[in-house]
C-alpha positions as CSV (number, residue, x, y, z in Angstrom):
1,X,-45.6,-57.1,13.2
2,X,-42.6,-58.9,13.5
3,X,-41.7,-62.5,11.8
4,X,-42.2,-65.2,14.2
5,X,-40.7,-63.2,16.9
6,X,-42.0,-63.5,20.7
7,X,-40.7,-61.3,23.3
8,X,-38.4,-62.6,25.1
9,X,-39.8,-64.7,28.6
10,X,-38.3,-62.7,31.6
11,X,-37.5,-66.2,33.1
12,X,-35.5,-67.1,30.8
13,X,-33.3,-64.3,30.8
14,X,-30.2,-66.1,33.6
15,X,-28.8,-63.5,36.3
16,X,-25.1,-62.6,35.1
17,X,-23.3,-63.0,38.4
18,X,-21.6,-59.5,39.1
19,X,-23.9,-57.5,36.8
20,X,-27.2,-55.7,38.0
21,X,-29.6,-53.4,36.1
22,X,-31.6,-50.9,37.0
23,X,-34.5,-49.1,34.3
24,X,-35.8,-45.5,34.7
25,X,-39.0,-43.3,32.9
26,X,-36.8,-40.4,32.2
27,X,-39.1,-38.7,30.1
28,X,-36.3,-38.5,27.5
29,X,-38.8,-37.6,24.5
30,X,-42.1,-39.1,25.8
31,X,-43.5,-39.7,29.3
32,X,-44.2,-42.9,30.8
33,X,-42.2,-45.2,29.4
34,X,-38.6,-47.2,29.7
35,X,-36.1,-45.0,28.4
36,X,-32.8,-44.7,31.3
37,X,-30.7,-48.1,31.9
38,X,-27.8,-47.9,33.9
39,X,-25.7,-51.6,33.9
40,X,-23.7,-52.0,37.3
41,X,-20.1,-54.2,37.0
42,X,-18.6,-55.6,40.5
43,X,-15.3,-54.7,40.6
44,X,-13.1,-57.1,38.7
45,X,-15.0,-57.3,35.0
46,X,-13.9,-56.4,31.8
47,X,-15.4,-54.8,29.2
48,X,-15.0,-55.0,25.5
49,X,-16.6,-53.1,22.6
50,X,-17.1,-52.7,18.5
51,X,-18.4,-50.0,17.2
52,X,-19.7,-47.7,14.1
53,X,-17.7,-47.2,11.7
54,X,-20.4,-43.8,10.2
55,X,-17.8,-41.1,10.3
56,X,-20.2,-39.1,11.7
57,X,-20.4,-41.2,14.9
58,X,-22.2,-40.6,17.6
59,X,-20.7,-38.2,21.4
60,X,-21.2,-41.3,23.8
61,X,-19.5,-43.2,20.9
62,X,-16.8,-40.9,21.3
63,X,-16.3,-40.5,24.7
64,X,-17.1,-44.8,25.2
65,X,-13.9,-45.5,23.0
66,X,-11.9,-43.1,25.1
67,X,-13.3,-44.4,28.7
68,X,-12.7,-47.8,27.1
69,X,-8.6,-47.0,26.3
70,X,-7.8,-46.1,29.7
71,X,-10.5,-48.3,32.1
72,X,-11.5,-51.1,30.0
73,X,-10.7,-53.2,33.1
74,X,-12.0,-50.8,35.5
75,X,-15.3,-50.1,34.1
76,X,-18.1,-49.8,37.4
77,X,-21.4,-48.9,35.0
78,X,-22.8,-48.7,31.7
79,X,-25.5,-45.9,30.8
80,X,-27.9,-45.9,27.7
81,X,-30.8,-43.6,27.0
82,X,-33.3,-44.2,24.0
83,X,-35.3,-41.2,22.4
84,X,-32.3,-39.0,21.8
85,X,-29.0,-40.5,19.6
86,X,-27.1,-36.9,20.8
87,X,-25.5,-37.7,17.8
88,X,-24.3,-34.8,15.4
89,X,-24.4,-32.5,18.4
90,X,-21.2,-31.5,18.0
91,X,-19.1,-30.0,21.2
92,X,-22.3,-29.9,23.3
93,X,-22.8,-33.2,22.7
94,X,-19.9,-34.3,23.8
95,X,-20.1,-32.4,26.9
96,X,-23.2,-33.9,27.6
97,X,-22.1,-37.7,27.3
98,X,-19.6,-36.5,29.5
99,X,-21.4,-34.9,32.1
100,X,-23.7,-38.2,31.9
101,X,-20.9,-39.9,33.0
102,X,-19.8,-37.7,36.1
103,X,-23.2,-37.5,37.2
104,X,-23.4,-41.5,37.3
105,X,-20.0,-41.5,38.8
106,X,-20.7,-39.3,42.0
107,X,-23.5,-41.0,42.3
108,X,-21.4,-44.7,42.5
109,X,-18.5,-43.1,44.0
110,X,-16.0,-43.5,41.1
111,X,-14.2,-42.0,38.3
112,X,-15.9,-40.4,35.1
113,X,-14.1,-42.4,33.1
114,X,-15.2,-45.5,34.9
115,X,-18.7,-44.8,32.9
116,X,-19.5,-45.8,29.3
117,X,-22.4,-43.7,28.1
118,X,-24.5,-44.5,25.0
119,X,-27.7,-43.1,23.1
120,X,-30.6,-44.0,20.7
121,X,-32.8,-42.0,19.1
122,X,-33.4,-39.2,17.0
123,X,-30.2,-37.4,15.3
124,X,-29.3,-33.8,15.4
125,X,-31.9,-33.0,18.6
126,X,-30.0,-31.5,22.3
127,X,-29.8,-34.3,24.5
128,X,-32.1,-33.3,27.8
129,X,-29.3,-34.5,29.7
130,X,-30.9,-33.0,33.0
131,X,-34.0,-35.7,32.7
132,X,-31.1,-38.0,32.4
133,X,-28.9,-37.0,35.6
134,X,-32.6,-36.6,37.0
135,X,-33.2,-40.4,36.4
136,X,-30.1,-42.0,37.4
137,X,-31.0,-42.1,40.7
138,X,-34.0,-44.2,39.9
139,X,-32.4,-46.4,38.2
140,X,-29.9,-47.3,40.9
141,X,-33.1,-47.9,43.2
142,X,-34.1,-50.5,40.4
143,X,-30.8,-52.6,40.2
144,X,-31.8,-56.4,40.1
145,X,-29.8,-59.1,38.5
146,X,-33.2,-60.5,37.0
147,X,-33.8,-57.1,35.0
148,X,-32.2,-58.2,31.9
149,X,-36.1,-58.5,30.2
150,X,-37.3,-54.8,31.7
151,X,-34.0,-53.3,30.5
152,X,-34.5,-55.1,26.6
153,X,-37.8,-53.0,26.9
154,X,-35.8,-49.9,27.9
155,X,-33.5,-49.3,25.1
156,X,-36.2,-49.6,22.2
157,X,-36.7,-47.1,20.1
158,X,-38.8,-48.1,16.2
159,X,-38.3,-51.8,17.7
160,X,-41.9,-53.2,18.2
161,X,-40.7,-56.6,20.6
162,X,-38.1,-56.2,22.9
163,X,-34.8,-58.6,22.2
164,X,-32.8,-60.5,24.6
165,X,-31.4,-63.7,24.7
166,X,-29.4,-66.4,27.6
167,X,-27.9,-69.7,27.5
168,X,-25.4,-71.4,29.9
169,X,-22.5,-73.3,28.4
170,X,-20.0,-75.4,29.8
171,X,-16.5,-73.4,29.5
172,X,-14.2,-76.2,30.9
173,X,-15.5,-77.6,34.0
174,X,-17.1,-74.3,35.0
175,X,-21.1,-73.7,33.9
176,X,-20.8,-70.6,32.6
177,X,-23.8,-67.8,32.0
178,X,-23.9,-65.4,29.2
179,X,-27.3,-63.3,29.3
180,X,-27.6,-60.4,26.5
181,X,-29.8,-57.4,25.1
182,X,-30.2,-55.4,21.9
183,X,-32.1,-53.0,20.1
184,X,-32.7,-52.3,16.5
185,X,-35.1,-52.7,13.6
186,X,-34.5,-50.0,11.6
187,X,-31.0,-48.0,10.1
188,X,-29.6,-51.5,10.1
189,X,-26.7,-52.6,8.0
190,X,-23.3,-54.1,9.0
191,X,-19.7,-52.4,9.2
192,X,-20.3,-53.4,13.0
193,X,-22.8,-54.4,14.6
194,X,-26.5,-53.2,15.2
195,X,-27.6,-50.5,17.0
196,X,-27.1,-51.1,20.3
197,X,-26.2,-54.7,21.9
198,X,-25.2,-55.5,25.3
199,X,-23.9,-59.2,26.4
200,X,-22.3,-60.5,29.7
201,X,-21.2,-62.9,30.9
202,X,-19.6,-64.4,34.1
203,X,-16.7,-66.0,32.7
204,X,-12.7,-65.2,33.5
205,X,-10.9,-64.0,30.6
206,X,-8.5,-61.3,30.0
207,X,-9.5,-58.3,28.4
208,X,-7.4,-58.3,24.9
209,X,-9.0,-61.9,24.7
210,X,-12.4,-60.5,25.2
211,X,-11.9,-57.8,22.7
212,X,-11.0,-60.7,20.2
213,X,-13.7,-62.9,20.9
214,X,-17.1,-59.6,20.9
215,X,-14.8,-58.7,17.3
216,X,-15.4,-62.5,16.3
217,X,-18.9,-62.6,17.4
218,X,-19.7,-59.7,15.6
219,X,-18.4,-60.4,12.4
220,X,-20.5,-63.2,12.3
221,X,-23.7,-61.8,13.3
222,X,-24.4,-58.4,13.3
223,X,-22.4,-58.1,10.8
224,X,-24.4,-60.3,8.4
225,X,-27.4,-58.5,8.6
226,X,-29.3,-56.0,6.6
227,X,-32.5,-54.3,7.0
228,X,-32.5,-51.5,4.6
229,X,-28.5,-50.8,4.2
230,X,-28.3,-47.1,6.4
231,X,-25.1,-47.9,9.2
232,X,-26.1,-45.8,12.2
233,X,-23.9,-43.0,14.0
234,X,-24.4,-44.7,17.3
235,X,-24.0,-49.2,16.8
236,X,-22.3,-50.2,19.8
237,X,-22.0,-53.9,21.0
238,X,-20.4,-54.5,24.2
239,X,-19.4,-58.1,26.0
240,X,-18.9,-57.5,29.9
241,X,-16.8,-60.4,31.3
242,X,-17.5,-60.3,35.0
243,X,-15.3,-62.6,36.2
244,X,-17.7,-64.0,39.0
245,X,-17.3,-67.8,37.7
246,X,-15.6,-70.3,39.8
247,X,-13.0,-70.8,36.5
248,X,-9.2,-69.8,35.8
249,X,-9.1,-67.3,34.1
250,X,-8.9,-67.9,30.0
251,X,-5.5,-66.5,28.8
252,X,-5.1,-68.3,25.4
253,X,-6.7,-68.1,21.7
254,X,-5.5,-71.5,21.5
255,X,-7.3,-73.1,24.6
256,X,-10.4,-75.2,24.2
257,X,-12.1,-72.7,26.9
258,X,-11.3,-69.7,24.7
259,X,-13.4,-71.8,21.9
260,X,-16.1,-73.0,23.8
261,X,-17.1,-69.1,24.9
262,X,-16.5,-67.7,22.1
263,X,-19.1,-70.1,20.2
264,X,-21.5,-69.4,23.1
265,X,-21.0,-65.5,22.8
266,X,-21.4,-65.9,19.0
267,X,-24.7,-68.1,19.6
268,X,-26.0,-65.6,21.5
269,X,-24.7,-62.4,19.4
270,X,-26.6,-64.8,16.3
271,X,-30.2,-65.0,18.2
272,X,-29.8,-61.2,18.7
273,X,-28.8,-60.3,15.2
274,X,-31.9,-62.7,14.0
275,X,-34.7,-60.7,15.8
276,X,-33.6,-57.6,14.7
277,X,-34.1,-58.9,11.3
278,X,-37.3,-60.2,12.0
279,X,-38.5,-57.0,13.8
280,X,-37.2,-55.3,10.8
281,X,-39.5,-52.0,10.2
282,X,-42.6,-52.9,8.5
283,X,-41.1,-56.6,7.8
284,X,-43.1,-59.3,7.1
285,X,-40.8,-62.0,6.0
286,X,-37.7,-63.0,7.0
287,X,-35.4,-64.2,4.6
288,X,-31.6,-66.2,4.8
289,X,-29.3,-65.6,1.9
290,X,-26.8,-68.4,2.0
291,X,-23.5,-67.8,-0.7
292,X,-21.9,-70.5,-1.7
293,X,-19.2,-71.6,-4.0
294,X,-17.1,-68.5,-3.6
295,X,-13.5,-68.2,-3.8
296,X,-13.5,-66.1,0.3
297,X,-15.4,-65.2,2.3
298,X,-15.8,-61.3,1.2
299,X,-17.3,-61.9,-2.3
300,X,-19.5,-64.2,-0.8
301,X,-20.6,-61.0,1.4
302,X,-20.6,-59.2,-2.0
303,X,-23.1,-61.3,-3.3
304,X,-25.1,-61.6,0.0
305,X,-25.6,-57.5,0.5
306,X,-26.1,-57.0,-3.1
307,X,-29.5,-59.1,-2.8
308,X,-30.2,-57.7,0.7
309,X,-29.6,-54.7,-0.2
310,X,-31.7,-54.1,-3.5
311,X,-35.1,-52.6,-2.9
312,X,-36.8,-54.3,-6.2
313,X,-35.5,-57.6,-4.6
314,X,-37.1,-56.7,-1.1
315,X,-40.3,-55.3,-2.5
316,X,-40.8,-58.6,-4.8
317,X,-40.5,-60.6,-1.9
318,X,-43.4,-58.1,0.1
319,X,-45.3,-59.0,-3.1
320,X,-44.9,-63.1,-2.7
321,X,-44.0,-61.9,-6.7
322,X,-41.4,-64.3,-8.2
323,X,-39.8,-61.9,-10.1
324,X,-36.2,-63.7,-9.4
325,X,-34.7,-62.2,-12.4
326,X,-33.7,-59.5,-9.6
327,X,-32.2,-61.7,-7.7
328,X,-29.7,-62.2,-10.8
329,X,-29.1,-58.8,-11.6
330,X,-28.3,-57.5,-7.9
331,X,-25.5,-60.8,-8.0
332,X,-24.5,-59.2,-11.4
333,X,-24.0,-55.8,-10.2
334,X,-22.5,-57.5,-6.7
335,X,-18.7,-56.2,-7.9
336,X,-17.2,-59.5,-8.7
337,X,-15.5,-58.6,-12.0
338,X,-14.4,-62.1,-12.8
339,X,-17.6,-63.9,-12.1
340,X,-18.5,-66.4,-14.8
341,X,-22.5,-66.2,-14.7
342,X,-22.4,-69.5,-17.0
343,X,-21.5,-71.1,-13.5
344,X,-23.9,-69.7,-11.4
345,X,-27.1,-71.7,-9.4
346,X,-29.8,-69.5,-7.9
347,X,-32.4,-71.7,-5.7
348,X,-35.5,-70.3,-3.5
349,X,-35.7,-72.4,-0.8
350,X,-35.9,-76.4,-2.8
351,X,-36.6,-74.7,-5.8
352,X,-33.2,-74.6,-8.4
353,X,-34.8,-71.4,-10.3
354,X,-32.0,-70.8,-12.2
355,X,-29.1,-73.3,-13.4
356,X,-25.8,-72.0,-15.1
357,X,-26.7,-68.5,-15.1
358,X,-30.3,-68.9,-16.8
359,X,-33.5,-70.0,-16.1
360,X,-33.4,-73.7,-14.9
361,X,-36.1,-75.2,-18.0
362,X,-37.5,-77.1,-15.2
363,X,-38.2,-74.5,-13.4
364,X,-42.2,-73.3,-12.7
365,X,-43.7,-70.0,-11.4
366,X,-46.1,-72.3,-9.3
367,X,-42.9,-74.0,-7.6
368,X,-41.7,-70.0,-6.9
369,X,-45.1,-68.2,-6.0
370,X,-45.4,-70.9,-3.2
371,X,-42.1,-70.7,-1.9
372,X,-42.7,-66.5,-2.1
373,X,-45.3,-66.7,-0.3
374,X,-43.9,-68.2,3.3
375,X,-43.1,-65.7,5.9
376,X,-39.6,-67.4,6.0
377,X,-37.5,-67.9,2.6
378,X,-34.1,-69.3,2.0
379,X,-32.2,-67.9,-1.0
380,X,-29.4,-70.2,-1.8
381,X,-26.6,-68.7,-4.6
382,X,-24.2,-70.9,-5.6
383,X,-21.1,-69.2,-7.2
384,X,-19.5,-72.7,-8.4
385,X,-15.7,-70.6,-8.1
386,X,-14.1,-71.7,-4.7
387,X,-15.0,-73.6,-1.8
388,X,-16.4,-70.2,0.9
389,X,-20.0,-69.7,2.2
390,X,-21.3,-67.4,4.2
391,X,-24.7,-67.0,5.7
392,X,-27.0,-63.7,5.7
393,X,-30.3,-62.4,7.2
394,X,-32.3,-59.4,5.7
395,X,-36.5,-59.2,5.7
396,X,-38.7,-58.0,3.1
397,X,-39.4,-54.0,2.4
398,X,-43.0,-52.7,2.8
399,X,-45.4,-49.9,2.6
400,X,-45.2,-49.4,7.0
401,X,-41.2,-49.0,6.7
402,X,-41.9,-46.3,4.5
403,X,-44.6,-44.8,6.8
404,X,-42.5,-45.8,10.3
405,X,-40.0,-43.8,9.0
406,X,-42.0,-41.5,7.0
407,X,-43.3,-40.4,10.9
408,X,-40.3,-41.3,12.8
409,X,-39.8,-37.7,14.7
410,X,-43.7,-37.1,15.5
């Protein structure tokens, strides 16, 4: 059911040089399907990481940010399991994550902490960590660099179409390959990232620049989207720097290589953050709130979430109802204190609906109902108070997120 999204074409998903993955049928919560991924580094990469900011976060959260603080530069593999978030698990949670990692780590002949471990799933259940340690070795069997499309597949959970995406940029007079994963369609809202995201790439770069740049890419994707406002106990997104590129290796914020990966990371981050939006939970439109006129950046986000947030706004546009008085209200109730309404521009797509804060007298229900009734919709507020914008992505609510979620444990 999702919005003009196609799963992704296993071809043209590029091989990360110095990255391998490997998939298992674990039997995690059901049989006969894609649930174990383990994510081999050659020595020499870096690895990088945002994550939840839910207070209740996830154990492989935990024990990832720890592993992170100490190896970040030593990092051999990556684990994720879907069907179980072993999230509010408390102490045997934890344990669990962990022994996840030393299981993986006997098995490549390394150091627990050498192992980032993460989870998706349902909250508050044991992890079967014995299916896990069970599966690992299968997934070793399975490691290909051309598994990036098998291992999209592997860490879905509500998601209907698996999400990858790959693009090769030119980072100085290297070619460089960034190739990336993620999962999510449902308990999506920013404060980091989506639910799970994965992206390498082959480039040289030192780590503390790498942590800058997957920070950066996040804040401008995953971070502007919103399915129906819940932040997860387990978002992880993780950039892996391999360093297998025939480069030298990027050691300024200032340098022209520095820019041209970061934009291609972002790019990439972006197409991932987009079909998560359009494989939203029941979604059948897919909709781009773009504020403009503000005087920075976070009222501009104010405005944006206050619209993709509002259910009476999502339901009208399931409806194809043009009932855009809602759209004014949620920018009302946004938390701008000083905002002068008698300023304001509200357009649907072409359409200028409203003009200085009330209904533009050209304006016809005609012009709206067609523009409501696209599968893809611009909103377009312009504040007339500063000179920011920011772009956002949220989809339409519908009767199925109700019942996907309604029947989410079953």
């Amino acid at each position: 059911m999702a919005v003009n999204l196609a799963a992704p074409d296993a071809q043209s998903l590029t091989p990360v040089r110095g990255v391998t993955l490997g998939i298992a049928e674990a039997g995690i919560k059901k049989s006969q399907r894609k649930d174990l991924l383990v994510i081999k580094l050659d020595d020499g990469a870096s690895v990088a990481g945002v994550f939840t900011q839910n207070r209740l976060c996830a154990a492989p959260v935990i024990v990832t940010r720890e592993h992170l603080a100490v190896a970040a530069t030593k990092i051999r593999a990556l684990v994720v399991n879907t069907g179980n978030a072993n999230a509010g698990t408390g102490a045997e949670g934890l344990a669990h994550a962990r022994k996840t990692c030393a299981d993986l780590a006997v098995l490549l002949d390394c150091a627990p902490a050498q192992i980032l471990p993460f989870s998706t799933g349902v909250i508050m259940e044991p992890l079967p960590v014995e299916r896990i340690s069970a599966g690992l070795p299968a997934c070793l069997a399975d490691l290909r660099g051309d598994n990036w499309a098998n291992a999209a597949q592997a860490i879905m959970t509500t998601d209907t179409i698996p999400k990858a995406a790959s693009r090769q940029i030119a980072v100085g007079k290297a070619r460089v390959t960034i190739t990336g994963i993620a999962k999510g369609a449902g308990m999506i809202h920013p404060n980091m990232a989506t639910m799970l995201g994965y992206i390498a790439t082959d480039a040289r770069i030192t780590q503390p620049l790498l942590q800058k740049i997957v920070a950066h890419a996040a804040q401008k994707s995953f971070n502007v989207i919103t399915v129906d406002g819940d932040t997860s106990t387990n978002d992880s997104f993780i950039l892996i720097a391999s360093a297998a590129a025939d480069m030298p290796e990027i050691g300024s914020e200032t340098s022209a290589e520095y820019a041209e990966l970061c934009a291609g990371v972002t790019a990439v981050a972006g197409e991932l953050a987009r079909a998560i939006v359009r494989d939203g939970e029941g979604a059948t439109k897919f909709i781009t709130l773009q504020i403009e006129g503000g005087r920075d950046e976070a009222e501009c986000r104010k405005v944006g979430f206050a619209i993709g947030h509002s259910p009476l706004v999502k339901t009208a546009f399931f409806a194809s109802d043009p009932n855009l008085g809602r759209i004014l209200a949620a920018i009302g109730y946004a938390g701008i204190s000083d905002l002068d309404v008698s300023k304001l521009d509200l357009y649907l797509d072409d359409v200028l609906v409203a003009r200085g804060g009330g209904r533009n007298p050209a304006y016809q229900e005609a012009d709206g109902q067609r523009v409501m009734k696209q599968s893809e919709i611009t909103v377009r507020v312009v504040l007339n108070r500063g000179t920011h914008a920011v772009t956002l992505w949220t989809c339409d609510l519908s009767h199925d997120y109700v019942s996907i979620n309604a029947d989410y444990r079953s």
